[in-house]
C-alpha positions as CSV (number, residue, x, y, z in Angstrom):
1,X,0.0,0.0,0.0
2,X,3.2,2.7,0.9
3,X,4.8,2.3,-3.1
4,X,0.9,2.7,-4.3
5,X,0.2,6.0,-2.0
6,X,4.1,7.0,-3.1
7,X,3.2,6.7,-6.9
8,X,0.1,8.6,-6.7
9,X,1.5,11.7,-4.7
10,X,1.7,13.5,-7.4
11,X,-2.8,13.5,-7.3
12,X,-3.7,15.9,-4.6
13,X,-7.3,15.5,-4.3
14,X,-9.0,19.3,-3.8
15,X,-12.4,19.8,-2.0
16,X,-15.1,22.7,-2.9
17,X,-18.1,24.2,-1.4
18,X,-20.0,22.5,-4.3
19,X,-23.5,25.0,-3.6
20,X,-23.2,26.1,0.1
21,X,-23.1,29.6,0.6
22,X,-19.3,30.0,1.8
23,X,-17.2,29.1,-1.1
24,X,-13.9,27.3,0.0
25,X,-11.4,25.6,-1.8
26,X,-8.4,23.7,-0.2
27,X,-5.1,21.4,-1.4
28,X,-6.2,18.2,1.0
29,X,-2.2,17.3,1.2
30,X,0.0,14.2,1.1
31,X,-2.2,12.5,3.9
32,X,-5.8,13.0,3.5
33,X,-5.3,12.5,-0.4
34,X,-4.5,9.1,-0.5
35,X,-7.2,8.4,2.5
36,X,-10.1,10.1,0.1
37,X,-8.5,8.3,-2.9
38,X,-9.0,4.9,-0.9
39,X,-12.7,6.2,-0.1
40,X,-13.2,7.2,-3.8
41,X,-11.4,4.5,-5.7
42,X,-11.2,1.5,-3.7
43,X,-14.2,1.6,-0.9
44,X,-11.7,1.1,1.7
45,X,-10.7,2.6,4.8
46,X,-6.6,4.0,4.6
47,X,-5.0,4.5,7.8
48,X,-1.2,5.4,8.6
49,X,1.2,3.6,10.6
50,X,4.0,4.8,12.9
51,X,7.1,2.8,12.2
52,X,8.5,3.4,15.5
53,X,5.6,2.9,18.3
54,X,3.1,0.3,15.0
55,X,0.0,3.1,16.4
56,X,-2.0,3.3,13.4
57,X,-3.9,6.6,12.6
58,X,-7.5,7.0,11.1
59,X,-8.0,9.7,9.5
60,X,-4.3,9.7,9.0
61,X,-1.8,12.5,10.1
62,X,1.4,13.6,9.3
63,X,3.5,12.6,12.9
64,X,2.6,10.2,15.3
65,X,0.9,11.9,18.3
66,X,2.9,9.5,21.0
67,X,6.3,9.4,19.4
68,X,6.5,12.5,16.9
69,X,8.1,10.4,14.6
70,X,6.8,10.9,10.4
71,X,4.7,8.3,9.2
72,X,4.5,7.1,5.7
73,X,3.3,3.2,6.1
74,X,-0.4,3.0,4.7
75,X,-2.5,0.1,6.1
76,X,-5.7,-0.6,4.4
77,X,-8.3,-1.3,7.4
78,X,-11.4,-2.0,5.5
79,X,-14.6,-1.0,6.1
80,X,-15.7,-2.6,9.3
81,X,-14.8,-1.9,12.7
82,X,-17.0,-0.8,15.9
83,X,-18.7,1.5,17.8
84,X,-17.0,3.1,20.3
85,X,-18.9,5.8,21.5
86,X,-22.3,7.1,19.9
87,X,-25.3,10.0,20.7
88,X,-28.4,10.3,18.9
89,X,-28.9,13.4,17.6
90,X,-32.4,14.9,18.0
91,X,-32.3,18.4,17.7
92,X,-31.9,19.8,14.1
93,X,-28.5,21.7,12.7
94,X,-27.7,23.7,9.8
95,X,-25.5,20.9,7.4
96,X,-22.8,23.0,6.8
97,X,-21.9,21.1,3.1
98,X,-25.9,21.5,1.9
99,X,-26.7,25.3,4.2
100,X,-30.4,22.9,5.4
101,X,-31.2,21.2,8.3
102,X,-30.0,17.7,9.1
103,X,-33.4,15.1,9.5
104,X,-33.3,14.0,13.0
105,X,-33.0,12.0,14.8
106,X,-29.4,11.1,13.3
107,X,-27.0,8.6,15.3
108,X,-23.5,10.4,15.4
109,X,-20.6,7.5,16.1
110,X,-17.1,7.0,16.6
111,X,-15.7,3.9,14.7
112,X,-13.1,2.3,15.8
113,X,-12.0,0.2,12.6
114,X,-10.6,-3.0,12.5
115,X,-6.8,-2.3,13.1
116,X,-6.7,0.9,13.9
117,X,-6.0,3.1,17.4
118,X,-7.8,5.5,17.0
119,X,-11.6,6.5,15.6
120,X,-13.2,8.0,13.0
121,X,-16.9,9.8,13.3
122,X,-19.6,9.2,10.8
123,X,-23.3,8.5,11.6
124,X,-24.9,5.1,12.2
125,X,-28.0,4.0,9.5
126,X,-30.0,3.3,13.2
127,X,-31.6,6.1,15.4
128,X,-33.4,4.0,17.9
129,X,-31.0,4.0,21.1
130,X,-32.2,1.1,22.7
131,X,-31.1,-0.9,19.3
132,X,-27.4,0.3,19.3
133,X,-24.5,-0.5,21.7
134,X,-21.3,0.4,22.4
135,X,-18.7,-2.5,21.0
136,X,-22.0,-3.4,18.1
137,X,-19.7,-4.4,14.5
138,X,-20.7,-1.9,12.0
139,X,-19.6,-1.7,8.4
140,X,-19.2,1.3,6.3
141,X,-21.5,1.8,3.2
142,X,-19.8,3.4,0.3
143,X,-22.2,5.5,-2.1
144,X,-22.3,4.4,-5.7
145,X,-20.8,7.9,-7.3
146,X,-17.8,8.6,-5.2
147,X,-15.9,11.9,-5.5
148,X,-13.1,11.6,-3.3
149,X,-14.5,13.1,0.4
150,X,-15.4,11.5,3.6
151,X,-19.4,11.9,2.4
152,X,-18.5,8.9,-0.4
153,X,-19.1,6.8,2.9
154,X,-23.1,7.2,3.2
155,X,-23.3,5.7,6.7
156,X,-22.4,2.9,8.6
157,X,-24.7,0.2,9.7
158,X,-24.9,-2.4,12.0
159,X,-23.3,-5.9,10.9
């Protein structure tokens, strides 16, 4: 996975507002490039590696946070992992990538994905509380047209 990631640095993904109100435009870098490229292309979940301490980042980063050492070992985790902490949303909020309200109620989550140390957040497919727990295996589900940004993963849902 590093030679792939180190032959493709050369794509740096960029990210627009698309049709919200506040236009923005960014370079998404050596890291997150390759980990929306993995979303976009593949319909896995990249994660980095520290070579020193073997902590594995998701979403990656640049140094490790334990041993400040540079990272550039890419581990493919999947799609599945599980929940590690989660709240169910149930008061509405202004989507900041579509300027309207979210629908509620909307199950927030932190995955912890097979492999790694650390979690990503992302929502859960299941708003009743009394049907999710903490530790359930989830799986991410990738949206047919995928253009490179954490939204190509539609949700996760309960395996």
């Amino acid at each position: 996975m590093k030679d792939q990631a180190a032959n493709r640095q050369d794509e740096l993904l960029e990210i627009s507002s698309g049709k919200a109100e506040h236009v923005y435009y960014w370079h998404c870098g050596h890291y997150i490039s390759p980990f929306f490229m993995g979303l976009r292309d593949k319909k896995t979940i990249l994660g980095i590696r520290c070579s020193h301490c073997g902590r594995v980042y998701v979403p990656p980063r640049e140094v490790c946070g334990r041993c400040f050492k540079t990272m550039h070992d890419w581990v493919d985790l999947g799609s599945e992992g599980s929940i590690y902490a989660f709240t169910v949303v149930k008061l509405p909020y202004i989507d900041p990538n579509t300027g309207k309200p979210i629908k509620v109620p909307r199950t927030d989550i932190y995955v912890k994905l097979d492999g790694a140390d650390t979690c990503l957040m992302h929502w859960l497919d299941e708003s009743d509380e009394t049907k999710i727990t903490v530790g359930a295996r989830v799986r991410a589900v990738f949206k047919e047209q995928r253009r490179g940004t954490i939204h190509d993963i539609e949700c996760f849902t309960q395996i």
